[in-house]
PASEBA-1860 file (N, C-alpha, C; in nm, 3 decimals):
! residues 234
1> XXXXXXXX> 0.085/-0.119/0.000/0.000/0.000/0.000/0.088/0.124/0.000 ~ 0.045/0.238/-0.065/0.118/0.359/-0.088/0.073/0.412/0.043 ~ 0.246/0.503/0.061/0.257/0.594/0.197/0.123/0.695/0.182 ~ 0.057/0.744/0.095/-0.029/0.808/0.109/-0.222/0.761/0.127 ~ -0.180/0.614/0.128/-0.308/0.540/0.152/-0.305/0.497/0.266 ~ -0.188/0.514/0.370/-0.206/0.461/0.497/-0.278/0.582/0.595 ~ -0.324/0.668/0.559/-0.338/0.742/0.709/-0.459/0.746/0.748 ~ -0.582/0.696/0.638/-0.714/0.647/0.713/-0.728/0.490/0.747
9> XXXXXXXX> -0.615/0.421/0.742/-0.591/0.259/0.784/-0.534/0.307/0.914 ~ -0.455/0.385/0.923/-0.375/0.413/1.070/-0.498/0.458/1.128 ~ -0.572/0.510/1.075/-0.700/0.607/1.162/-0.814/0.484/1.258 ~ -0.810/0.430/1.131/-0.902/0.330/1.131/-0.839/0.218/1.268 ~ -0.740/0.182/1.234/-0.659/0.057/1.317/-0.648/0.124/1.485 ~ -0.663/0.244/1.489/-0.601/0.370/1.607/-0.740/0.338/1.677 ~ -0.884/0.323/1.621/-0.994/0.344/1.663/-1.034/0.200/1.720 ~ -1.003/0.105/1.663/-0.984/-0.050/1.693/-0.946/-0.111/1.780
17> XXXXXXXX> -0.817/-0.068/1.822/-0.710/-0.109/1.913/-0.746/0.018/2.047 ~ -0.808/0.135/2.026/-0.800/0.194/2.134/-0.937/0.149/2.173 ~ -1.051/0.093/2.106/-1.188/0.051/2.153/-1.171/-0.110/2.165 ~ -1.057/-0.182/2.149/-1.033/-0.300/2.233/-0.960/-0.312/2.348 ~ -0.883/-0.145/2.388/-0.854/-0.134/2.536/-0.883/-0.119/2.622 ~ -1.021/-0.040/2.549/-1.127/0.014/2.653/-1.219/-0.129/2.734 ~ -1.188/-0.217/2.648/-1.263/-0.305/2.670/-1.223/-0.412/2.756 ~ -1.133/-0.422/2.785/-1.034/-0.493/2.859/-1.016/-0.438/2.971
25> XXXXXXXX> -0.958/-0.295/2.977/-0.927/-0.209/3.089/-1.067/-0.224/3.202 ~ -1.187/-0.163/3.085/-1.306/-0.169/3.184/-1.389/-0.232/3.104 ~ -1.444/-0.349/3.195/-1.552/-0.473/3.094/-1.680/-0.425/3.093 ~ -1.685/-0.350/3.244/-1.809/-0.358/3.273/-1.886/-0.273/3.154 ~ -1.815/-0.159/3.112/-1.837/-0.102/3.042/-1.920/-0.153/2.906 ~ -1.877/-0.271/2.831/-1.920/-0.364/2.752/-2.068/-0.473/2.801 ~ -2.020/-0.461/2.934/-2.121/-0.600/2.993/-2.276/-0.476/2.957 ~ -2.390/-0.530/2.883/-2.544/-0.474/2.883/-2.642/-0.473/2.967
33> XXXXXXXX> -2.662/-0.384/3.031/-2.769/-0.449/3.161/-2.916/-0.443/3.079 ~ -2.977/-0.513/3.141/-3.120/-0.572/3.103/-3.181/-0.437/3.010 ~ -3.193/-0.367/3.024/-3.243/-0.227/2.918/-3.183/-0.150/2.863 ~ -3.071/-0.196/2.846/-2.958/-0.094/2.769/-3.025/-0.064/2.609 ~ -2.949/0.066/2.561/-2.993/0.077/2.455/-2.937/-0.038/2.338 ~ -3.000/-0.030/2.237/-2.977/-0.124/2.131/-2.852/-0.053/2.079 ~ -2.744/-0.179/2.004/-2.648/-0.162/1.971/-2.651/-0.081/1.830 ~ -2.585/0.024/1.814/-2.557/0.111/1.687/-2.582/0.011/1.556
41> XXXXXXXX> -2.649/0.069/1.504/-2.612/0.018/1.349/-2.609/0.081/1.256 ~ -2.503/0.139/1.173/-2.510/0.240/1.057/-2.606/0.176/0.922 ~ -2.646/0.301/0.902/-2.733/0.229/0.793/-2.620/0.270/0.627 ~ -2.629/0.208/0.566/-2.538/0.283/0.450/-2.656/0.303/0.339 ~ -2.682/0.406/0.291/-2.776/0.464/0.193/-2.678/0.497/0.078 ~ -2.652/0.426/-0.057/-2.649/0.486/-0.172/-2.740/0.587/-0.227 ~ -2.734/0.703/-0.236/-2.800/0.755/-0.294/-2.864/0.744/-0.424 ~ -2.985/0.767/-0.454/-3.040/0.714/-0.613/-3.023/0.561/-0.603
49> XXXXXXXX> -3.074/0.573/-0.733/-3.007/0.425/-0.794/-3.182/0.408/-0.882 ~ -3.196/0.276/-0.970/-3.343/0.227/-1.013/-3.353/0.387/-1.119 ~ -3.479/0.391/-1.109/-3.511/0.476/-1.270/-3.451/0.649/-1.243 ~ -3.369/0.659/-1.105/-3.328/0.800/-1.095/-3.127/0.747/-1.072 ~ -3.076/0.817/-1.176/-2.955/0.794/-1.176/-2.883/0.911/-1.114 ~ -2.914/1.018/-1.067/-2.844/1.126/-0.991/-2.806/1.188/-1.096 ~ -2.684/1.277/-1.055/-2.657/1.349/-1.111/-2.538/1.293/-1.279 ~ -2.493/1.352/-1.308/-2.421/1.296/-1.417/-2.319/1.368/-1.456
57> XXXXXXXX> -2.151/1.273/-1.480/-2.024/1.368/-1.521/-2.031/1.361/-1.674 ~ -1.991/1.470/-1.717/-1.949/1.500/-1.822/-1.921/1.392/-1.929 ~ -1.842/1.258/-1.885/-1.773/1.134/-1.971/-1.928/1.064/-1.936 ~ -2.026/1.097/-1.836/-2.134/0.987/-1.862/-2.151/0.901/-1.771 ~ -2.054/0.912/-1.641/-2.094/0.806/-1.509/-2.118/0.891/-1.440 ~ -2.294/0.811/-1.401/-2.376/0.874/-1.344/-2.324/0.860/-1.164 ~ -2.395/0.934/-1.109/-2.392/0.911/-0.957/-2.430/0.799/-0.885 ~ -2.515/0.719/-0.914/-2.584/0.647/-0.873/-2.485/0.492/-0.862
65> XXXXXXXX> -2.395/0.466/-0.957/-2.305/0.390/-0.967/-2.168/0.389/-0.854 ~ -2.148/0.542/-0.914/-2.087/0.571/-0.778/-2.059/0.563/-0.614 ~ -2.189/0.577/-0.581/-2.251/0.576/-0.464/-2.230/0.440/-0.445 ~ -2.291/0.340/-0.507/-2.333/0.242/-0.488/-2.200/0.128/-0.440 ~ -2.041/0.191/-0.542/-1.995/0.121/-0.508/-1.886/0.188/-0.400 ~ -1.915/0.303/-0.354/-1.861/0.349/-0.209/-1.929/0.249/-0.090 ~ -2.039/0.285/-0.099/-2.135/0.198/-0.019/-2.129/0.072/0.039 ~ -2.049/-0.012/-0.059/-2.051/-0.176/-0.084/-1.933/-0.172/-0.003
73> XXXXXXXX> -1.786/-0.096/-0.011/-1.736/-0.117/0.087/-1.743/-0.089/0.171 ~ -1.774/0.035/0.205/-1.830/0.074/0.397/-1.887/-0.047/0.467 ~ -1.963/-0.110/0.356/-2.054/-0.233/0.398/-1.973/-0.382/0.466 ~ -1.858/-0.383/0.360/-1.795/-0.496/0.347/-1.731/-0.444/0.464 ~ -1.651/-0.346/0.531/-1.592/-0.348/0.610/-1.620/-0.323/0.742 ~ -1.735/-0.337/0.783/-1.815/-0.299/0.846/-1.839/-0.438/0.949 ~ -1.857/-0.533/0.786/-1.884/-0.709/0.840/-1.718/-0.759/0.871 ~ -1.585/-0.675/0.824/-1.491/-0.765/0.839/-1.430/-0.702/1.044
81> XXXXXXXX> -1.517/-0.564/1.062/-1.508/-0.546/1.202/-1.569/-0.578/1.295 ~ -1.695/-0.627/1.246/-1.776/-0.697/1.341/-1.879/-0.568/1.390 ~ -1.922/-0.512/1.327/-1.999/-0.367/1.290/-2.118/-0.390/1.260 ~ -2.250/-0.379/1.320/-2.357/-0.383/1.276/-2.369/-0.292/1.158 ~ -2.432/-0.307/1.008/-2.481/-0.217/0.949/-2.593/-0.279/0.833 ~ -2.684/-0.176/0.775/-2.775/-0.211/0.652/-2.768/-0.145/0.570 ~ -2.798/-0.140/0.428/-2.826/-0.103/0.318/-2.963/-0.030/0.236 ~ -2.950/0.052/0.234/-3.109/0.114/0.189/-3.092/0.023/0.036
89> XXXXXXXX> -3.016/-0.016/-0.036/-2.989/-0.070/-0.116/-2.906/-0.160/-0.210 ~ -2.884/-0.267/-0.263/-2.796/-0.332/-0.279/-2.716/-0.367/-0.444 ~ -2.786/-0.316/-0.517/-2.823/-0.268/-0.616/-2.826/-0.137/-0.717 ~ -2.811/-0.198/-0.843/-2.876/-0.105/-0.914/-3.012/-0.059/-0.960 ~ -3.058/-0.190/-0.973/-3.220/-0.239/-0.981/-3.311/-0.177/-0.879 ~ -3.376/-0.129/-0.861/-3.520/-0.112/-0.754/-3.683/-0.175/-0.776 ~ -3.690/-0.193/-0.667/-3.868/-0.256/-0.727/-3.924/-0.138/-0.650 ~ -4.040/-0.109/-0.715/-4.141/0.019/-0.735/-4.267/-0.116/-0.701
97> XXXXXXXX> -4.382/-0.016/-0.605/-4.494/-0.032/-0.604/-4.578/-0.034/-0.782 ~ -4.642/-0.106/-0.777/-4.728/-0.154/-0.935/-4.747/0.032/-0.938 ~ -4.857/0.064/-0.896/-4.927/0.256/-0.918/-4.801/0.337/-0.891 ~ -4.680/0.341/-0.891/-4.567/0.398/-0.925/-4.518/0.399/-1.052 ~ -4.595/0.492/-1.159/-4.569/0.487/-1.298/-4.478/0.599/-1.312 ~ -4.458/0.698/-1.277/-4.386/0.749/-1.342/-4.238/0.794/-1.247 ~ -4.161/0.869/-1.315/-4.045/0.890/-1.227/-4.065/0.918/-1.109 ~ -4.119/1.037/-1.104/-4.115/1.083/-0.927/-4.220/1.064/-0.860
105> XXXXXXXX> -4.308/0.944/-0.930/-4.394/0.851/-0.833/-4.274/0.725/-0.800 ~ -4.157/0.680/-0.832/-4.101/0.568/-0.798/-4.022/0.671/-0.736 ~ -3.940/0.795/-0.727/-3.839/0.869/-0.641/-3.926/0.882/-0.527 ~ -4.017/0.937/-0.554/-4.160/0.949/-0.391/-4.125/0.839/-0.321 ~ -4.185/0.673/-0.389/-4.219/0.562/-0.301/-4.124/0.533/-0.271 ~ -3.968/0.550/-0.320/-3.836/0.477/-0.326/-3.797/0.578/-0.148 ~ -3.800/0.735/-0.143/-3.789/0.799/-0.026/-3.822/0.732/0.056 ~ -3.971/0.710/0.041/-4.090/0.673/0.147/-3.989/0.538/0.212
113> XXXXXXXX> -4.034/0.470/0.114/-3.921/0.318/0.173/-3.818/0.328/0.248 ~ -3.738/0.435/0.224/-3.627/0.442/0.248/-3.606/0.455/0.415 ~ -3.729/0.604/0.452/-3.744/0.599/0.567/-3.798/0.517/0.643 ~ -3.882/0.460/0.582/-3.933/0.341/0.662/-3.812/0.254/0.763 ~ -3.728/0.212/0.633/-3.616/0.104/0.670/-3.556/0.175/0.776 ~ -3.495/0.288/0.828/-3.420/0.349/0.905/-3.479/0.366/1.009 ~ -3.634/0.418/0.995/-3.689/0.458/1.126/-3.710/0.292/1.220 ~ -3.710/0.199/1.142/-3.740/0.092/1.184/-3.677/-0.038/1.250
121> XXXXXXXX> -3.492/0.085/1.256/-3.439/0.007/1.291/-3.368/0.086/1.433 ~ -3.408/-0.030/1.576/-3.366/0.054/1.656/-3.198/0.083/1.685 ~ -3.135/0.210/1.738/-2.987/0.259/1.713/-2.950/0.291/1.621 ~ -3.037/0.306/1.456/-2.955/0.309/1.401/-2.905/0.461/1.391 ~ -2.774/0.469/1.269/-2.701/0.584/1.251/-2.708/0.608/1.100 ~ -2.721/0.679/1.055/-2.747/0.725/0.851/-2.690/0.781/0.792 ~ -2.585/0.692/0.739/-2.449/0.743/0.614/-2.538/0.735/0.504 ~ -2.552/0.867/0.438/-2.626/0.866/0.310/-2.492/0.904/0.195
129> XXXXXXXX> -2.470/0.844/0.122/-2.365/0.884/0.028/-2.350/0.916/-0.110 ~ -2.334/1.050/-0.146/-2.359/1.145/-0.289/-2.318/1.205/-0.326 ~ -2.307/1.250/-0.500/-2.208/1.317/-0.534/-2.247/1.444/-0.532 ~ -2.184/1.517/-0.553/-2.232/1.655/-0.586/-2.206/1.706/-0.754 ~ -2.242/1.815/-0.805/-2.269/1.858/-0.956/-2.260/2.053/-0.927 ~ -2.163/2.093/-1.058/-2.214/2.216/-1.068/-2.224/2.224/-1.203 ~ -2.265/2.298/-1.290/-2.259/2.413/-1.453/-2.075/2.385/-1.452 ~ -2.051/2.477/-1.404/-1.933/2.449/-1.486/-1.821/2.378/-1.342
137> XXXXXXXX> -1.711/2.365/-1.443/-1.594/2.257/-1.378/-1.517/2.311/-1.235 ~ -1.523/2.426/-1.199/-1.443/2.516/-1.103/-1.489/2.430/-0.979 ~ -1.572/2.441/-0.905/-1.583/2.403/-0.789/-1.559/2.206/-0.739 ~ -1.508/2.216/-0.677/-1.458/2.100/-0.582/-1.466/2.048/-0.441 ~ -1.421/1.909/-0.394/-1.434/1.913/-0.282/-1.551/1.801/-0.184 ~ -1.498/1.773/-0.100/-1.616/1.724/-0.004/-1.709/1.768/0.081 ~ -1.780/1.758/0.106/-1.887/1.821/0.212/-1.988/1.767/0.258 ~ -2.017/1.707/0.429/-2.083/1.658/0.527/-2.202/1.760/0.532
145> XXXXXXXX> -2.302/1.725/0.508/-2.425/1.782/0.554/-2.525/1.697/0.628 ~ -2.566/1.766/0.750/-2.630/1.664/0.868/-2.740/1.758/0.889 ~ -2.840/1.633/0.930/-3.023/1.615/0.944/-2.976/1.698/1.037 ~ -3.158/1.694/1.075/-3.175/1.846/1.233/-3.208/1.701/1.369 ~ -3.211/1.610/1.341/-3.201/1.491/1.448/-3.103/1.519/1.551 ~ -3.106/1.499/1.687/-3.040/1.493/1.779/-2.884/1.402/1.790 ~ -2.769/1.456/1.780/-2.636/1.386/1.723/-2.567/1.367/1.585 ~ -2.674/1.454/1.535/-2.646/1.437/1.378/-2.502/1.540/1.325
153> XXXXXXXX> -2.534/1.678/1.412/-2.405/1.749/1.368/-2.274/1.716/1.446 ~ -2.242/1.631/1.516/-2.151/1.568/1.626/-2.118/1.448/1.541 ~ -2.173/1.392/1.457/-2.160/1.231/1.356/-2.111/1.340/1.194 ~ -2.111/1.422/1.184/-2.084/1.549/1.080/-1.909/1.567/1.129 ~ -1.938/1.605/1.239/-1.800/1.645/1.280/-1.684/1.494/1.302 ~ -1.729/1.364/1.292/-1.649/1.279/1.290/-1.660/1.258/1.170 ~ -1.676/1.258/1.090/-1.679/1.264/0.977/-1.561/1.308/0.935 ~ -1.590/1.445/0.935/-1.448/1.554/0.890/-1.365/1.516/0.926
161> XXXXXXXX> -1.348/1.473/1.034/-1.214/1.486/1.091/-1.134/1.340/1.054 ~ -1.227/1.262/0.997/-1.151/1.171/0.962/-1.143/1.179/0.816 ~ -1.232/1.211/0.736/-1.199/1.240/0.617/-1.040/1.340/0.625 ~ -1.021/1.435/0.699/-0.928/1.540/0.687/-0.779/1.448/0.699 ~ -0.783/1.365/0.720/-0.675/1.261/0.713/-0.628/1.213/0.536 ~ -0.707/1.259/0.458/-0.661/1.188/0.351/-0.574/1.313/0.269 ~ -0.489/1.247/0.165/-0.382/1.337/0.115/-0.475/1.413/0.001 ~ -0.485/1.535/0.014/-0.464/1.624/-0.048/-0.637/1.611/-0.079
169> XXXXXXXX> -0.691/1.633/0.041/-0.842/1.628/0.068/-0.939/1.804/0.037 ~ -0.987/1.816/-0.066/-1.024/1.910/-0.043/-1.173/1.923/0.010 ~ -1.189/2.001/0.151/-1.279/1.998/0.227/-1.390/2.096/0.190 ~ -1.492/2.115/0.195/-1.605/2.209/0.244/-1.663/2.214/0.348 ~ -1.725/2.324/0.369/-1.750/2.356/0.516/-1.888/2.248/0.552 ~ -1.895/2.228/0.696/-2.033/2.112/0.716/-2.092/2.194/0.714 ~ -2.248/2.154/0.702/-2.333/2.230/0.719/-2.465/2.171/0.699 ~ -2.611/2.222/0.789/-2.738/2.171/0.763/-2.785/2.108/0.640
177> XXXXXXXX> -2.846/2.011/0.635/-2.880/2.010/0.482/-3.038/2.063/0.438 ~ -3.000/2.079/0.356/-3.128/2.142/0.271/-3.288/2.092/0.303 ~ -3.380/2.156/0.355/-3.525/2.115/0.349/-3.580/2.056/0.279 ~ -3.539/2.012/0.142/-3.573/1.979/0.039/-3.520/1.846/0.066 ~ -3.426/1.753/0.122/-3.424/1.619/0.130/-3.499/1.509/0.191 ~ -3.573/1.501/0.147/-3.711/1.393/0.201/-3.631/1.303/0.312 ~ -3.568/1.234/0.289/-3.480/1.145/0.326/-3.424/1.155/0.511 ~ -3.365/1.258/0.477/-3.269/1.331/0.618/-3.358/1.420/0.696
185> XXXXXXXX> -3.510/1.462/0.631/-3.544/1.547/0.726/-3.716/1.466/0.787 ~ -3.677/1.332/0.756/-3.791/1.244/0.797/-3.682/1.103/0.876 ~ -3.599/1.086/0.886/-3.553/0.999/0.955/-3.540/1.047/1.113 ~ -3.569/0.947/1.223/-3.532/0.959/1.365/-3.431/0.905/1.441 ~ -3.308/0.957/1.384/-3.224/0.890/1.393/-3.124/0.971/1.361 ~ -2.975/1.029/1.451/-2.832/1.079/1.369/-2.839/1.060/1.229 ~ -2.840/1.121/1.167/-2.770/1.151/1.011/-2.692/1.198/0.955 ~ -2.634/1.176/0.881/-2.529/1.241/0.755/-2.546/1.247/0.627
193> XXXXXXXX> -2.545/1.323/0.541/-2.563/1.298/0.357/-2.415/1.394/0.340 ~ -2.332/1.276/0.311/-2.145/1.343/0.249/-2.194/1.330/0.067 ~ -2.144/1.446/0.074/-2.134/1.494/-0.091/-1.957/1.440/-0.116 ~ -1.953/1.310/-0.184/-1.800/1.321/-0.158/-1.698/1.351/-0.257 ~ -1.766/1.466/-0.372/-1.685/1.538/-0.417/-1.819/1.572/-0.539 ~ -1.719/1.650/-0.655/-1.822/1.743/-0.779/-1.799/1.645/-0.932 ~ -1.843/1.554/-0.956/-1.838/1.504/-1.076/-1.867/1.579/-1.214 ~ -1.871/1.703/-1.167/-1.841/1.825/-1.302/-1.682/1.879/-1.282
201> XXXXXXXX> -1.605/1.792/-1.190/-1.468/1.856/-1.121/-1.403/1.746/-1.226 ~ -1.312/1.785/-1.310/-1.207/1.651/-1.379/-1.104/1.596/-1.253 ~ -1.059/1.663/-1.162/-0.977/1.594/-1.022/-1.063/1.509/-0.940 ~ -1.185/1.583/-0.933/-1.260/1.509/-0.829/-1.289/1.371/-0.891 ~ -1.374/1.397/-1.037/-1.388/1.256/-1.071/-1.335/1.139/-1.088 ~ -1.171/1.198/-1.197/-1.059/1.123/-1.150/-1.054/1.028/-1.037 ~ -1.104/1.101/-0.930/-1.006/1.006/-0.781/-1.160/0.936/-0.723 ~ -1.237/0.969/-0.800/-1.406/0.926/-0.728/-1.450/0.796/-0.825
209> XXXXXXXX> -1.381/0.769/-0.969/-1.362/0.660/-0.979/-1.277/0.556/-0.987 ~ -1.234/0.625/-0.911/-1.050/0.501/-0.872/-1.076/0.389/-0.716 ~ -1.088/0.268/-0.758/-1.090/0.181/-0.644/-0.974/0.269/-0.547 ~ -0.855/0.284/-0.563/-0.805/0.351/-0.456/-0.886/0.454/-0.348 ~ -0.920/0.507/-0.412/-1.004/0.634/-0.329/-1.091/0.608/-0.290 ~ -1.216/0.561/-0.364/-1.281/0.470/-0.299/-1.261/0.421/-0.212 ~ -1.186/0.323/-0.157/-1.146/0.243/-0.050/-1.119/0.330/0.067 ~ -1.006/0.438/0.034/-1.013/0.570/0.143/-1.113/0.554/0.202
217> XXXXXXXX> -1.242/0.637/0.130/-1.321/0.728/0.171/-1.403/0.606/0.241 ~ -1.455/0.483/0.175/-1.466/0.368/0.290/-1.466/0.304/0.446 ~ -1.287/0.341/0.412/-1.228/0.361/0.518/-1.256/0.464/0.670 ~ -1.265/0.591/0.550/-1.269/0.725/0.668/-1.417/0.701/0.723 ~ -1.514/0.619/0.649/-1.660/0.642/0.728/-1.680/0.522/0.791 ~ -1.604/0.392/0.785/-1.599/0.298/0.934/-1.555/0.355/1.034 ~ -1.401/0.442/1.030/-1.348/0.460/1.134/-1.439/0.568/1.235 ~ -1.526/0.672/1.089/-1.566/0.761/1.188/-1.737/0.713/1.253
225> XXXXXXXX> -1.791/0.594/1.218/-1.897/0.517/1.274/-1.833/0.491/1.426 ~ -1.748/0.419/1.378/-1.656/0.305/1.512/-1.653/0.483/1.658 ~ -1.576/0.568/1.621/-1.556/0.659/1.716/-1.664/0.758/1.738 ~ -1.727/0.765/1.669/-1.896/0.827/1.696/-1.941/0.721/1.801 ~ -1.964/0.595/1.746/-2.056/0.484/1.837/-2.003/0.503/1.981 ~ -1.849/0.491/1.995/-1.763/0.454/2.124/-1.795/0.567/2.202 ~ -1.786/0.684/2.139/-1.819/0.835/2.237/-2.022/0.837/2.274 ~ -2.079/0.769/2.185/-2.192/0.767/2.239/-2.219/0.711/2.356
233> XX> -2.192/0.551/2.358/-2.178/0.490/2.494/-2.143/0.563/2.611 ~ -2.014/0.629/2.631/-1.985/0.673/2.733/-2.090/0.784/2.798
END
């Protein structure tokens, strides 16, 4: 692995080893008493996907692909830590209710679903993951935007800070997200929707379809689940 792919594995491994000391040092801490809350589970949301492909770069790969295969590893690594998590989707494919004929009768029911799955699961936490788009090529960058849910801008801020670990990361500021997301402003539950870069950007896209980077950015949102979850407990 390149010196510049280790510093969200160091991040990651740092969060592991210091939440298997904790665990040792003090058990009790781990031991559940009879009503404890339910154990965290991140949910991982690809954004789009089925008859809405998101947004679209310039060469023609849509967002929705994208997403999907950020997603798959957060997922995969999630099961190789022993990490509760779910999928709003697994896929490219979606099934639509039969009276969902047209587009934004299947974007409607596809939302609707969506919240369903999250609200329905108790602890969970909501990595929603998407690209961003402008007119023209200038603007760049990542950017965490978190629901108005209770812990949501605190799961924003681990975020950053582990994303800010990667080489030559260009950041945007966090910030509320928009009223307009069905999604984040109907879930009961911490949220996040990371824009994780501008697919009208030729750098951004570059590194947004490179398994390398990918894997990063993977990376940076186990580690920052794992140290969100651990600071909740306490």
């Amino acid at each position: 692995m390149k010196k510049a792919e280790l510093a969200p594995v160091a991040l990651l491994l740092s969060f592991a080893v210091l939440m298997n000391a904790v665990a040792h040092r003090f058990p009790k801490l781990w031991t559940a008493p009879a009503m404890a809350p339910s154990r965290p589970v991140l949910v991982i949301d690809p954004g789009h996907g089925g008859a809405d492909g998101g947004a679209v770069a310039p060469d023609g790969t849509e967002e929705s692909g994208l997403n999907l295969a950020i997603a798959l590893r957060v997922e995969a690594l999630c099961a190789l830590l022993g990490l509760e998590s779910a999928m709003t989707r697994r896929t490219e494919e979606l099934d639509y209710p039969p009276e969902a004929g047209t587009i934004r009768e299947k974007k409607v029911a596809d939302s609707h679903a969506r919240v369903e799955l999250v609200n329905g699961l108790p602890g969970a936490l909501l990595l929603s993951i998407h690209q961003n788009t402008y007119p023209g090529a200038g603007p760049r960058g990542l950017q965490v935007l978190y629901g108005p849910g209770e812990g949501s801008e605190a799961l924003a801020e681990a975020v950053e800070r582990s994303v800010s670990a990667l080489p030559e990361i260009s950041l945007r500021a966090a910030a509320p997200v928009p009223e307009s997301v069905y999604l984040m402003k109907n879930v009961s539950c911490p949220a996040v929707l990371v824009e994780c870069g501008f697919l009208s950007n030729p750098q951004d896209l570059e590194r947004l379809k490179s398994d390398a980077y990918q894997k990063q950015l993977a990376l940076c949102f186990a580690a920052a689940y794992m140290g969100y979850a651990a600071g909740s407990r306490q």
